[in-house]
Phi, psi and omega in degrees: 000145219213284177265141176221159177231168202215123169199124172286131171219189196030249170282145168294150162223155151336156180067341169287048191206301177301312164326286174305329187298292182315316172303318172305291179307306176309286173328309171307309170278356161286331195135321184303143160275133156223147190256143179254139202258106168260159182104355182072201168333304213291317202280359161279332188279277208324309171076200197050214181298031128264037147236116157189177201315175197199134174230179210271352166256341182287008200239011186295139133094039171240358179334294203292352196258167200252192180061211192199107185280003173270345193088166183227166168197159181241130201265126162292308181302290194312345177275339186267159175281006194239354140321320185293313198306309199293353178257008166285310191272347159292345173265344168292304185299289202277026173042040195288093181291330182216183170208179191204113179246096180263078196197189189287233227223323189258351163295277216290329166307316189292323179260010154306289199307309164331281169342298182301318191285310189020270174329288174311310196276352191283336210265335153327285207291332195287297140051240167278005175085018175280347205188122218266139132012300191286302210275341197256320183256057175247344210204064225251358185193185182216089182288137208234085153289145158215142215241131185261105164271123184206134182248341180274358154102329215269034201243095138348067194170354171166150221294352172188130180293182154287157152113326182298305187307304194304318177285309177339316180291343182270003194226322173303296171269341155316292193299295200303345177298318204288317203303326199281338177298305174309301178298311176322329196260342208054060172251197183227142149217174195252152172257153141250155144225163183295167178111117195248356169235350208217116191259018171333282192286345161298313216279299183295328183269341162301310168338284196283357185242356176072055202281129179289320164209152176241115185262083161245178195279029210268292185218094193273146192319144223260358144243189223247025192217029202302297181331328182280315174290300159330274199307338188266347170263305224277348186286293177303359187263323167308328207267357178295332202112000167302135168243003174248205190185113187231102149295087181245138198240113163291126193314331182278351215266148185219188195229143173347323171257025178071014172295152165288126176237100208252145201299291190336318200284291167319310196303314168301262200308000159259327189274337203253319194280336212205332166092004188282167166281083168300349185009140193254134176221080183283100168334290202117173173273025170300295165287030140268353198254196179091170158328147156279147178277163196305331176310303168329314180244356158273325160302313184299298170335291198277344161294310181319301181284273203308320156328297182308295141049247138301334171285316165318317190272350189274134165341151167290136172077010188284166200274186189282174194207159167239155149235160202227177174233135160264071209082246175239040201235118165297130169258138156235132182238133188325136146319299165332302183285318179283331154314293174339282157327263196320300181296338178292334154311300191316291176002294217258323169289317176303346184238007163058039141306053189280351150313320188264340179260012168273301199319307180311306184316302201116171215272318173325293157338298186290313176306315167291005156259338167293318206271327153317007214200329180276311196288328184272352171304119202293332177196160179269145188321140200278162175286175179284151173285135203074010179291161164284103191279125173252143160299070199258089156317148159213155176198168189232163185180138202095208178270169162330167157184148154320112154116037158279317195301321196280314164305353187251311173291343173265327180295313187285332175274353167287311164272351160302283174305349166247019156132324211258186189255161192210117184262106198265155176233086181306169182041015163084231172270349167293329223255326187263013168240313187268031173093345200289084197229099170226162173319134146226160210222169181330273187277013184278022173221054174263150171080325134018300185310312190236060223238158146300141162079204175236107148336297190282349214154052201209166175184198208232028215256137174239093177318135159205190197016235176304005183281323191305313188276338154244033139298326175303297163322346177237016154302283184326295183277357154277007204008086188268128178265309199204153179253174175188107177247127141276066210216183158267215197301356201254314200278278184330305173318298176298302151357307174305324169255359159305290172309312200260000121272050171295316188290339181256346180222112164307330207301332206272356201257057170233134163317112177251129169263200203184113184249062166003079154227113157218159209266345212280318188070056192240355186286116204274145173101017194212094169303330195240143146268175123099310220108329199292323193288347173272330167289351182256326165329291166321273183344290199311295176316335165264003162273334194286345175270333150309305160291027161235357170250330160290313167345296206278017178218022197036090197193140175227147180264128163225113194289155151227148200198153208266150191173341184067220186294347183230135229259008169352288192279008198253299192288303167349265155342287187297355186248338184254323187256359185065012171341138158287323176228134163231168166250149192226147170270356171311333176206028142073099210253154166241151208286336177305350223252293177320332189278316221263314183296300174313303181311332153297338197253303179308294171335290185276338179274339161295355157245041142109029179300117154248016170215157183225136185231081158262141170254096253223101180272133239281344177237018176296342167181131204296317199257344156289117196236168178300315197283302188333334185261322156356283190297313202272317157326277168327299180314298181286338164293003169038230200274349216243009168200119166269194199210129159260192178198111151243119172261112202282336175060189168326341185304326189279353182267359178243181180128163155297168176253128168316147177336292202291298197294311161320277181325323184293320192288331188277305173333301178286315167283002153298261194319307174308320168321291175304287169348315164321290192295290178336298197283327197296145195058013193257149182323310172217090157326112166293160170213134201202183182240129184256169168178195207236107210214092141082017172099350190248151196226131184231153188245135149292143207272169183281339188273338201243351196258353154319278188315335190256009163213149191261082173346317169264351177249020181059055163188178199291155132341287179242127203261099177280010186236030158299332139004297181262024185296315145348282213296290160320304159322350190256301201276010179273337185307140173291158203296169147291141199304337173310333170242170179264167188230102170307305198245161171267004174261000000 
């Protein structure tokens, strides 16, 4: 394969631009020419200068923009066949061997459909003489990737699109602007959001804004007197002490028989049902626009390099493929087959098969639709009569992160609603030695979901020696069934040594789970923790208002950003912001490596380079320091850059918890909960660590989560995601010499 080509088609998402960017590059460094189709299916039907070469600066500096700089259109010519033909012989004049096709669910149906005529419309042109012979058995197929730009989330083929994640943050913050207004006043509002098939972004952004109730088309409410029931609970959450009232509706959402249930509708049924003061808030294309988040643009990046890729290496005639992510596990899926799936959702909704179309959505789905339908309750089921009410100590530990607040609240309503008592243990371990133990109830974790910091608590304190014993002791006297520590690296240790002194204090000889949360993404039996997706979040955002105060002065950065020992949020980062370079202490920088970084940087700004980006985890090496290199920089770049050093500090431990890091946290605090219920009474009770493993979240037995961290630098053995370290290194590369170099991407 010599050539390929890139075109965005239908609604824009967040990421198509990391997407375009990656495809470019990767494609370049194999060798390949590529071309950008612009304008989508039209600017393939149309031809001319709306094909034409696409080079390696021309793709500098778009990480952070929204939108798509090659363009989308949605085509009327390209659905008909004789659109097609023309947009066949047009890829044919340009000798296009494959293409990377970036859209929804009706782009990628269209480059099914290329695919399939192929064969037929080469041999019409060959034909009418539109085409030689010779040029038709040179390109005898089209080879086809495809990358799902989506902001609903509603595409078969992988566990969250481009596009998606970004819009949450637009539905996230919107809700969180609105809720604190609504309580000030005591209204109610209704949000729309988008998905007229796909109740995704309805469904994670209630999740994730602590939403009283939600209406998507997956499963619309399940009797037919839905307004009475929505009003007798939402009645009760007021007479509890809520003072807002938050309704969020997918623009798609309907009633059992497939009537349309509409923002206007709600409004009316709270205002007529309930006497509130109501508001309406349709989101909108709001959530298509803006920056893409950091989630957005690494995930688009690494489908984008695995497309290429993949194209390279597939066989003449394979059939098209899209590619996904499974967790952090690159996928590749028939194309053919993710249509499939995906129209069996429309299908299923349309014949009101709502069973079968949560079952389609996925195991995911369903669990955040179970768990959402407990978490929207005005109050919790009361217990059964004779149940065994079990004891659940919670507690925080390590450092702050974003989404501890949000898990202690879903871990404490959660376990509430089966039944049981949920005991909070303030300051962390301070708190299970010297007593600091008290009841928590339905509300006394209102408002939570979307809170910064630790409610409860939290610190770095690591039990020992006599300390053991009175932790038992107030073990005892609470009679504490089972713990759920919610922390880092210090609450796992502790936890750990908790478990292995079981044999000396029976009080300890209870099931403890262990809940990943840290910004460091340091934690073994867990890929993601956490807090870590809010915190590269914060990064991205404040490099990117860096690079834009350097641009305009010839200035280079060495960005330093937290992380201890493990260089995560570093690699990240520089994969999200196009850093050219980062340290990692995972590999250690050497003085050859710094001699090698001025040459790169003396070289481009002397052919007019105006920004420089390096990034630095914050323990990558003692004696080469942020300010040291700063100073090494500067010195040698003489008259052609000066160097600045911003150390991001605490900024990254703070904050609201990002969509995604909410969701992660209620998700995980689910599972502990069960886990919990299972171990508690059993003759010899397990403890173990949950986590986010390959899409799937699984617990490490406690015995096995030792053998899996490496003690003195605090993080796992093994890092999966030293992995995309490559993938950096490539699209970080300075242009071939042959172009000019402009950008520091």
């Amino acid at each position: 394969m010599k050539r390929i080509a890139v075109l965005t088609s239908g609604g824009d998402a967040q990421g198509m631009n990391a997407a375009v960017r990656a495809v470019v590059r990767t494609a370049l460094d194999h060798g390949l020419d590529v071309f950008a189709i612009y304008e989508g299916y039209q600017g393939m039907v149309d031809g001319g200068d709306a094909i034409r070469p696409i080079r390696w600066n021309d793709v500098g500096g778009i990480l952070h923009k929204g939108g798509t700089i090659i363009g989308s259109a949605r085509s009327a010519e390209f659905r008909e066949r004789s659109g097609r033909l023309k947009a066949v012989r047009n890829l044919l004049l340009h000798k296009i061997e494959g293409i990377v096709v970036i859209g929804g669910d009706g782009s990628l149906t269209g480059a099914n459909i290329l695919y399939e005529e192929w064969p037929e419309l080469v041999a019409e042109l060959v034909a009418d003489g539109r085409i030689g012979a010779t040029t038709a058995a040179q390109f005898p197929s089209l080879a086809v990737a495809g990358i799902i730009g989506s902001i609903d989330n509603d595409m078969f083929g992988s566990d969250v699109t481009t596009g998606a994640d970004t819009a949450l943050h637009r539905i996230v913050e919107a809700t969180d602007a609105i809720t604190s207004t609504a309580a000030s006043h005591q209204r109610s509002f209704v949000v729309e959001v988008m998905g007229r098939h796909c109740g995704y972004l309805a469904l994670m952004g209630a999740l994730a804004a602590g939403a009283d109730w939600v209406l998507i088309p997956e499963s619309p409410p399940d009797v037919d007197d839905w307004a009475e029931t929505m009003c007798r609970l939402l009645r009760k959450g007021r007479e509890t002490g809520r003072r807002d009232t938050l309704v969020v509706i997918a623009e798609g959402a309907q009633d059992r028989h497939g009537n349309p249930i509409t923002s206007e509708q709600i409004k009316r049924i709270l205002e007529e049902r309930l006497g509130e003061d109501t508001r309406i808030t349709v989101l909108g294309h709001v959530q298509r626009g803006g920056a893409p988040s950091a989630f957005d643009r690494n995930l688009s990046t690494l489908l984008g390099s695995a497309a290429v890729v993949e194209l390279i290496s597939a066989e003449t005639g394979t059939p098209p493929f899209v590619m996904g992510m499974r967790g952090n596990k690159l996928t590749r899926t028939p194309l053919a087959e993710a249509l499939r799936v995906t129209n069996a959702v429309t299908t299923a909704i349309v014949a009101q098969n709502y069973d079968e179309a949560l079952r389609l959505r996925g195991k995911s789905f369903q669990e955040s639709f179970r768990t959402v339908r407990t978490l929207v309750r005005a109050l919790p089921h009361p217990p059964t009569p004779g149940q065994r009410r079990m004891r659940i100590a919670v507690l925080n530990a390590g450092g702050p992160a974003p989404g501890m607040n949000t898990a202690v609240r879903a871990a404490v309503r959660l376990a509430v609603d089966k039944g049981h008592i949920v005991l909070g243990i303030r300051n962390g371990f301070h708190g299970l030695i010297e007593d600091d133990i008290s009841e928590m109830d339905w509300m006394s974790v209102s408002g939570w979901a979307t809170r910064g910091g630790s409610e409860l608590g939290t610190n770095r304190y690591l039990p020992h020696g006599s300390d053991y014993y009175a932790m038992a002791r107030n073990l005892e006297k609470y009679a504490i069934d089972g713990i759920l520590m919610i922390g880092g690296w210090t609450g796992y240790r502790g936890g750990l040594e908790l478990h292995r002194q079981r044999h000396t204090f029976p009080a300890f000889d209870i099931p403890i789970v262990c809940l990943p949360v840290s910004i460091n993404n340091n934690l073994p039996g867990a890929e993601l923790s956490v807090g870590a997706d809010t915190a590269l979040n914060s990064i991205v955002s404040a490099v990117d208002k860096i690079k834009r105060s350097a641009v305009a002065s010839r200035r280079a950065f060495v960005v330093e950003v937290m992380g201890n020992y493990c260089g995560y949020l570093a690699l990240m980062s520089a994969l999200a912001t196009g850093a050219e370079r980062v340290y990692l202490h995972e590999e250690g920088v050497t003085l050859a490596d710094l001699e090698a970084d001025v040459r790169q940087l003396v070289d481009g700004f002397s052919k007019g380079k105006r920004l420089g980006l390096m990034i630095r985890n914050e323990y990558a090496n003692p004696v080469y320091t942020t300010g040291f290199m700063r100073a090494l920089f500067e010195e040698e770049g003489g008259d052609l850059f000066d160097v600045r050093e911003s150390i991001l500090g605490h900024l990254q431990q703070g904050g609201d918890p990002s969509p995604f890091d909410r969701i992660l946290a209620t998700r995980l605090a689910s599972q502990c909960v069960d886990y919990l219920e299972k171990q508690i009474g059993q003759p010899e009770p397990r403890s173990a660590c949950v986590g986010q493993v390959q899409g799937e979240l699984l617990f490490t037995e406690m015995e096995d989560i030792a053998r899996l961290m490496d003690m003195d630098v605090h993080r796992p053995k093994r890092q999966w995601w030293l992995d995309i370290r490559p993938i950096a290194r490539v699209l970080a590369k300075p242009a071939p010499q042959t172009q000019s170099t402009n950008n520091s991407e």
